[in-house]
Gaussian input, Z-matrix of N, CA and C with variables (Angstrom, degrees):
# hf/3-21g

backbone

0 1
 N
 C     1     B1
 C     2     B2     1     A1
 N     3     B3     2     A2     1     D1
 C     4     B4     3     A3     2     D2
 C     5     B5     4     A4     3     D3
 N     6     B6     5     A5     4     D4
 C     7     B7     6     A6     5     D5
 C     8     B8     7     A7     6     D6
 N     9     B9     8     A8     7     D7
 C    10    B10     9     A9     8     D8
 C    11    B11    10    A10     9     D9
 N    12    B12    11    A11    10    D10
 C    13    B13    12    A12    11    D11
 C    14    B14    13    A13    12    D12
 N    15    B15    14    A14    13    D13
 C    16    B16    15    A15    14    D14
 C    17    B17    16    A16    15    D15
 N    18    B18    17    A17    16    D16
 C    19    B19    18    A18    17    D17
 C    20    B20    19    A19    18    D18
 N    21    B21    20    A20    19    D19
 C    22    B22    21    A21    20    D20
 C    23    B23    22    A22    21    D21
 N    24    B24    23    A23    22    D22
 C    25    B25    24    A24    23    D23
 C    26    B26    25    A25    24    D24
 N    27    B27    26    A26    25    D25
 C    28    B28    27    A27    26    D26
 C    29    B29    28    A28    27    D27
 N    30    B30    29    A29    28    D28
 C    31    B31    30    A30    29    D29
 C    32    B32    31    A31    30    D30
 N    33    B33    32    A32    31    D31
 C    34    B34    33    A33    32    D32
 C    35    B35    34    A34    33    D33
 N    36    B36    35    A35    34    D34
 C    37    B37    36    A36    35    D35
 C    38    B38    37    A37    36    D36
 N    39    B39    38    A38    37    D37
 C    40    B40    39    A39    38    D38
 C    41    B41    40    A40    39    D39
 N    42    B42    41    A41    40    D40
 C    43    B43    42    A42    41    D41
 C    44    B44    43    A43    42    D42
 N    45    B45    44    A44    43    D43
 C    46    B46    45    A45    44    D44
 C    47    B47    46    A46    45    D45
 N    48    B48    47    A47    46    D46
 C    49    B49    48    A48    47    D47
 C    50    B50    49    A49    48    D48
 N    51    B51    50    A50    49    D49
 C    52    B52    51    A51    50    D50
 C    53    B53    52    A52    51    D51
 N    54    B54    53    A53    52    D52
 C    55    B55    54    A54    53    D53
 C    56    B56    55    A55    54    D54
 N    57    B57    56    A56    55    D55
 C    58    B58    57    A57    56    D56
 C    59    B59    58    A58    57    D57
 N    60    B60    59    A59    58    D58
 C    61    B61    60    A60    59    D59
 C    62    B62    61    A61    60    D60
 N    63    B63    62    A62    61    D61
 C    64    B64    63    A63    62    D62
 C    65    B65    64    A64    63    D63
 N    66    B66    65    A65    64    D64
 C    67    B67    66    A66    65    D65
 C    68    B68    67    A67    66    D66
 N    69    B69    68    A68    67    D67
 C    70    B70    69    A69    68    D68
 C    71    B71    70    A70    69    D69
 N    72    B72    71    A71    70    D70
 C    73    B73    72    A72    71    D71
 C    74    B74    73    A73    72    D72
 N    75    B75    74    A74    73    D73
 C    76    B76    75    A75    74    D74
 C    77    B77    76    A76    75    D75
 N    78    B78    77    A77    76    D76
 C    79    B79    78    A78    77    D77
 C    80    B80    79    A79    78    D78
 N    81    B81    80    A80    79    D79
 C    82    B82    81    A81    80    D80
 C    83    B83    82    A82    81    D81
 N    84    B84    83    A83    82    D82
 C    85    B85    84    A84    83    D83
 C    86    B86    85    A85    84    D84
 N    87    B87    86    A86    85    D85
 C    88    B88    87    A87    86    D86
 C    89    B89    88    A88    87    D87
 N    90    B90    89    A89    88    D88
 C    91    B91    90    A90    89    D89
 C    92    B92    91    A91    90    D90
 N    93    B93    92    A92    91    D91
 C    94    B94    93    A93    92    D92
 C    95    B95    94    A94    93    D93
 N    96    B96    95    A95    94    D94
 C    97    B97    96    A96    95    D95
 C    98    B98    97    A97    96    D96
 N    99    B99    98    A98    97    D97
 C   100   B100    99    A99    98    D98
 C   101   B101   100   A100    99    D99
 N   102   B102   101   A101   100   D100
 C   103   B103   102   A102   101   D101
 C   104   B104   103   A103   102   D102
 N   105   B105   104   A104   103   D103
 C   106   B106   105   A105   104   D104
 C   107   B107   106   A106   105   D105
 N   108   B108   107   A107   106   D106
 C   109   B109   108   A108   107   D107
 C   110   B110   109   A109   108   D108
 N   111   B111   110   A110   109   D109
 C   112   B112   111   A111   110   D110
 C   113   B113   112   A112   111   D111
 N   114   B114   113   A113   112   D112
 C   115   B115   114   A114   113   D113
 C   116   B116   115   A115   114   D114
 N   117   B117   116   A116   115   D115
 C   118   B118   117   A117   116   D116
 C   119   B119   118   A118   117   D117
 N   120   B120   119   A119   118   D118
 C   121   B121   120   A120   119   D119
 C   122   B122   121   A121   120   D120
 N   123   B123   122   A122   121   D121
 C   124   B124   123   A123   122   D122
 C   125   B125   124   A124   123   D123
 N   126   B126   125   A125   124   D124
 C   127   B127   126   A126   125   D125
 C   128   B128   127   A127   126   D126
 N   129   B129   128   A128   127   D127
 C   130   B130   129   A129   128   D128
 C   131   B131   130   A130   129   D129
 N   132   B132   131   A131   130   D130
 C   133   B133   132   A132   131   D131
 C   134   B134   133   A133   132   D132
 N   135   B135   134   A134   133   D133
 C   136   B136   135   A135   134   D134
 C   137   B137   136   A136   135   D135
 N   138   B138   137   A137   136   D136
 C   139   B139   138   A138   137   D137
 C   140   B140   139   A139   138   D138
 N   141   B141   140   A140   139   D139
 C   142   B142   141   A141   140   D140
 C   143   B143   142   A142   141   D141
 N   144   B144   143   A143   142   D142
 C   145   B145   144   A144   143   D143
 C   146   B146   145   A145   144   D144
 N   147   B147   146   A146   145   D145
 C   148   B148   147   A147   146   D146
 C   149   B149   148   A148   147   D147
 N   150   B150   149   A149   148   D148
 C   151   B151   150   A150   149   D149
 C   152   B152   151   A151   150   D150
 N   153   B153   152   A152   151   D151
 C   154   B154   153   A153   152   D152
 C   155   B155   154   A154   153   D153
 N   156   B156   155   A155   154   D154
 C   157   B157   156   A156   155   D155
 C   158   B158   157   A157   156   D156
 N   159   B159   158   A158   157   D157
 C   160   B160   159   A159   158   D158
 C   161   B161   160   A160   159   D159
 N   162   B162   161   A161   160   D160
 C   163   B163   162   A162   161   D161
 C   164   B164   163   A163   162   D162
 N   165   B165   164   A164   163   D163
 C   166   B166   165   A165   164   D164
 C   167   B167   166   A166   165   D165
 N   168   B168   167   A167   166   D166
 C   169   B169   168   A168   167   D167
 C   170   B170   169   A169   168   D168
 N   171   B171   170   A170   169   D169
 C   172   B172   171   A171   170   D170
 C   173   B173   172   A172   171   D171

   B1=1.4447
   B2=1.5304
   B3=1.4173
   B4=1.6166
   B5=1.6484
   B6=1.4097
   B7=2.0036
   B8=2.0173
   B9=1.4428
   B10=1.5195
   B11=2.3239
   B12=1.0085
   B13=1.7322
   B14=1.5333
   B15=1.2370
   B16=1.3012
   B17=1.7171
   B18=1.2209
   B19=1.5166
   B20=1.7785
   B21=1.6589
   B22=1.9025
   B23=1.1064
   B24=1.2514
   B25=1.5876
   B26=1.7916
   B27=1.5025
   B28=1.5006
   B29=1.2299
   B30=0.9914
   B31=2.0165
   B32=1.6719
   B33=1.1530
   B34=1.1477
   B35=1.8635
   B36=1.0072
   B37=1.3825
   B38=1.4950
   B39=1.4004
   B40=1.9648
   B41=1.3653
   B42=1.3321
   B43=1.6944
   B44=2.0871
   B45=1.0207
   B46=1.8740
   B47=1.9194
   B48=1.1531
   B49=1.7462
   B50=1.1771
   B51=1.8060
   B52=1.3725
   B53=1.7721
   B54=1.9221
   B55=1.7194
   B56=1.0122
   B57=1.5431
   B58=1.4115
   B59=1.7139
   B60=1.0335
   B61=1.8346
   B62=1.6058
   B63=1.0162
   B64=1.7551
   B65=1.7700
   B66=1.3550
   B67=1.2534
   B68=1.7781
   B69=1.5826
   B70=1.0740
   B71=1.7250
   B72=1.3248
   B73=1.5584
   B74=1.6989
   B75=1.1481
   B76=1.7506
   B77=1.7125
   B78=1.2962
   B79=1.3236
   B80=1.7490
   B81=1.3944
   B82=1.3516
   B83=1.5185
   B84=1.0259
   B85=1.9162
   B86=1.5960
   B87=1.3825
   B88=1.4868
   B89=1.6198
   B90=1.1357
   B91=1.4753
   B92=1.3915
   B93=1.6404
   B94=1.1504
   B95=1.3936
   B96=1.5701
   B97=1.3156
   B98=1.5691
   B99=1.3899
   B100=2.0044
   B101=1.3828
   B102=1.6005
   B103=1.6976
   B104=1.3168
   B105=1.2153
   B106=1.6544
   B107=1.2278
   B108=1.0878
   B109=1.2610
   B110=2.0015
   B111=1.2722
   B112=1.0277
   B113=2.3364
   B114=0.8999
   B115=1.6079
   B116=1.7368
   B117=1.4450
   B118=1.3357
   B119=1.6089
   B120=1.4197
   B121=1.5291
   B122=1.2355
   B123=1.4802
   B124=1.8207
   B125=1.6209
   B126=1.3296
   B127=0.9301
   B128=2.1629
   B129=1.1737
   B130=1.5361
   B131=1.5793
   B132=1.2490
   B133=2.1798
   B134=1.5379
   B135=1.3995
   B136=1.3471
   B137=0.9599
   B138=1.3450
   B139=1.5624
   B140=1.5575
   B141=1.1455
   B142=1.6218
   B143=1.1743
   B144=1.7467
   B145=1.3691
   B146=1.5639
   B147=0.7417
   B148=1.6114
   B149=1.2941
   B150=1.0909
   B151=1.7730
   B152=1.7680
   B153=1.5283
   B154=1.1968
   B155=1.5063
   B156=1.3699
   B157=1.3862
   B158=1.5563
   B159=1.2398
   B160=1.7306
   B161=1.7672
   B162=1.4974
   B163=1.6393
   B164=1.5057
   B165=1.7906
   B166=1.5968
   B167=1.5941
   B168=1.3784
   B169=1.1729
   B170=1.3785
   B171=1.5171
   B172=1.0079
   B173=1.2314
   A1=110.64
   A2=105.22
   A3=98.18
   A4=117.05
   A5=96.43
   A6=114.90
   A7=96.80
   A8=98.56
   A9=94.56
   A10=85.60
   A11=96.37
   A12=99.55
   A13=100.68
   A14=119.69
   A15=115.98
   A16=115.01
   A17=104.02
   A18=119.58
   A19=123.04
   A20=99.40
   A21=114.49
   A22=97.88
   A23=149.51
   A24=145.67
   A25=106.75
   A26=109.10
   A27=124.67
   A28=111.43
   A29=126.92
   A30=125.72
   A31=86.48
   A32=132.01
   A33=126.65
   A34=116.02
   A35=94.80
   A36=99.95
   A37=122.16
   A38=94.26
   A39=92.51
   A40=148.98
   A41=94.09
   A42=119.06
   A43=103.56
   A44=106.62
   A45=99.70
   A46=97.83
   A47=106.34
   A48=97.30
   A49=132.66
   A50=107.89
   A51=107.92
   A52=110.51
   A53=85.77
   A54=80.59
   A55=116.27
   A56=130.87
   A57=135.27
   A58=104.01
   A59=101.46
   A60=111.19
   A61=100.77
   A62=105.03
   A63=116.92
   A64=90.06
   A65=114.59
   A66=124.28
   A67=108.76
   A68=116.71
   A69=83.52
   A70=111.71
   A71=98.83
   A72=117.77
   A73=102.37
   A74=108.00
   A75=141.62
   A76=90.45
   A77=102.51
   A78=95.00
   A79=141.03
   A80=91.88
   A81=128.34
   A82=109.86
   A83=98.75
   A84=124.76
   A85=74.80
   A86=149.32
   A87=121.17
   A88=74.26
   A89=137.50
   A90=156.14
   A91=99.68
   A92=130.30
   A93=131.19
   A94=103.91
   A95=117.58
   A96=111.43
   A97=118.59
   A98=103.67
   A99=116.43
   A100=95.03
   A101=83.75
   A102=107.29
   A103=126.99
   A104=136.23
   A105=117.66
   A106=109.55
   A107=94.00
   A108=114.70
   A109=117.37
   A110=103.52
   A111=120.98
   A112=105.75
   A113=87.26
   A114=92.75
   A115=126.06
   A116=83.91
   A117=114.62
   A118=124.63
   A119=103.78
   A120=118.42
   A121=136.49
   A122=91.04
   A123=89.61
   A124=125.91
   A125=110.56
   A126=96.46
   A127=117.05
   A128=92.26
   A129=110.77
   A130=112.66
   A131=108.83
   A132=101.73
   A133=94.09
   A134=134.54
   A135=103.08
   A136=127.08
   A137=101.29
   A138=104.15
   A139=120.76
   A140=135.71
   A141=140.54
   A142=111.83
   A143=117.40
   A144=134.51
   A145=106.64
   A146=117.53
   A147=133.79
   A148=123.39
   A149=123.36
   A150=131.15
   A151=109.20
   A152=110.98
   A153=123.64
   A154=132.48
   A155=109.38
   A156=124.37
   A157=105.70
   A158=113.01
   A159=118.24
   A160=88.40
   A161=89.43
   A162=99.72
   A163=89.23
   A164=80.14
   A165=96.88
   A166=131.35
   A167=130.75
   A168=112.87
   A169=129.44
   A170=122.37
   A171=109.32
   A172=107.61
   D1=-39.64
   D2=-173.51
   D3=-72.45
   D4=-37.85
   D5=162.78
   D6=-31.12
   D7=-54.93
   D8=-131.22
   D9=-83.48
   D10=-10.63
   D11=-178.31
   D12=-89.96
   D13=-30.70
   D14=-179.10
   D15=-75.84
   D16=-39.92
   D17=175.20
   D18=-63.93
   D19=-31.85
   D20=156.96
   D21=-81.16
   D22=-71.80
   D23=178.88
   D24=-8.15
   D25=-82.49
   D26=154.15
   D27=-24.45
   D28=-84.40
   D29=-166.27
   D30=-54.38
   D31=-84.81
   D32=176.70
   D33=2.06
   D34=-83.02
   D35=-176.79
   D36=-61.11
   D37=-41.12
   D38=161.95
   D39=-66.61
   D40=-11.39
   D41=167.88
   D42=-100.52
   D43=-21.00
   D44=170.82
   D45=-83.25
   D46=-49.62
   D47=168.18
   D48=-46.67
   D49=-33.91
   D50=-175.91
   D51=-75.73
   D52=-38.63
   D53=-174.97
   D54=-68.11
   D55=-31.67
   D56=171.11
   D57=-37.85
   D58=-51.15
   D59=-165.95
   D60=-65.72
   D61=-49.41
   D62=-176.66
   D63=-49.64
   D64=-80.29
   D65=-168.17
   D66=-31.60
   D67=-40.71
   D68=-165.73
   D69=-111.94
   D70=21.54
   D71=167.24
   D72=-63.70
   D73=-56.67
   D74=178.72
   D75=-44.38
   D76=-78.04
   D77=175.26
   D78=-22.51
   D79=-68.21
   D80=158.88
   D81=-19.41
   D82=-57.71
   D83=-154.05
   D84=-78.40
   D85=-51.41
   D86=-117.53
   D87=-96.49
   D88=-55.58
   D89=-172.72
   D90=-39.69
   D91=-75.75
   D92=-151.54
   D93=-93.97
   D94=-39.68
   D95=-174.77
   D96=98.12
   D97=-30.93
   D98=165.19
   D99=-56.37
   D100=127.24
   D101=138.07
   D102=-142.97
   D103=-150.43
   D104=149.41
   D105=-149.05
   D106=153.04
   D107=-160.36
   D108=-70.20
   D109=128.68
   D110=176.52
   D111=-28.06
   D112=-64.68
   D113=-179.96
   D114=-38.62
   D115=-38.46
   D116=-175.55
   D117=-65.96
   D118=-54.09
   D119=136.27
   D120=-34.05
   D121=-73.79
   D122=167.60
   D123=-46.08
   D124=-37.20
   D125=-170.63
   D126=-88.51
   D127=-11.21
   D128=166.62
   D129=-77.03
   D130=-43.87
   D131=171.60
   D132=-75.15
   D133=17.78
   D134=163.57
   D135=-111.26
   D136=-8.30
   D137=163.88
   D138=-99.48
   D139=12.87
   D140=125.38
   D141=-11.59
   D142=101.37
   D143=173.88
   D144=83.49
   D145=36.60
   D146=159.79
   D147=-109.99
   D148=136.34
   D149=160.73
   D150=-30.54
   D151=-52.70
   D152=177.00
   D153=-80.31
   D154=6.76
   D155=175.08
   D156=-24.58
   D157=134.98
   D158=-179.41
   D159=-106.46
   D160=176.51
   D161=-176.81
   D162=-122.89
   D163=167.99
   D164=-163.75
   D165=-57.29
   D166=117.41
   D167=-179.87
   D168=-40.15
   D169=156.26
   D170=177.89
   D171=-144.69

């Protein structure tokens, strides 16, 4: 029982962190207006596990 309260405890808190994080990404966005662009991404997860791996847009 205590495994299984400690283990919701955890998820618990890791999904209020995420939304916290979400929230203030959101934030972020309403202020500055940056984002990036979908394309931009794509084309950066495609080179994941390649010699040529690009770095993260920014």
């Amino acid at each position: 029982m205590k495994a299984a309260i400690e283990e919701y405890v955890e998820r618990e808190e890791a999904y209020e962190r995420e939304k916290r994080e979400d929230m203030e990404r959101w934030q972020k966005y309403q202020q500055t207006g940056h984002a990036l662009p979908n394309e931009a991404v794509d084309a950066w997860l495609s080179t994941w596990g390649s010699e040529s791996e690009l770095s993260c847009p920014k």
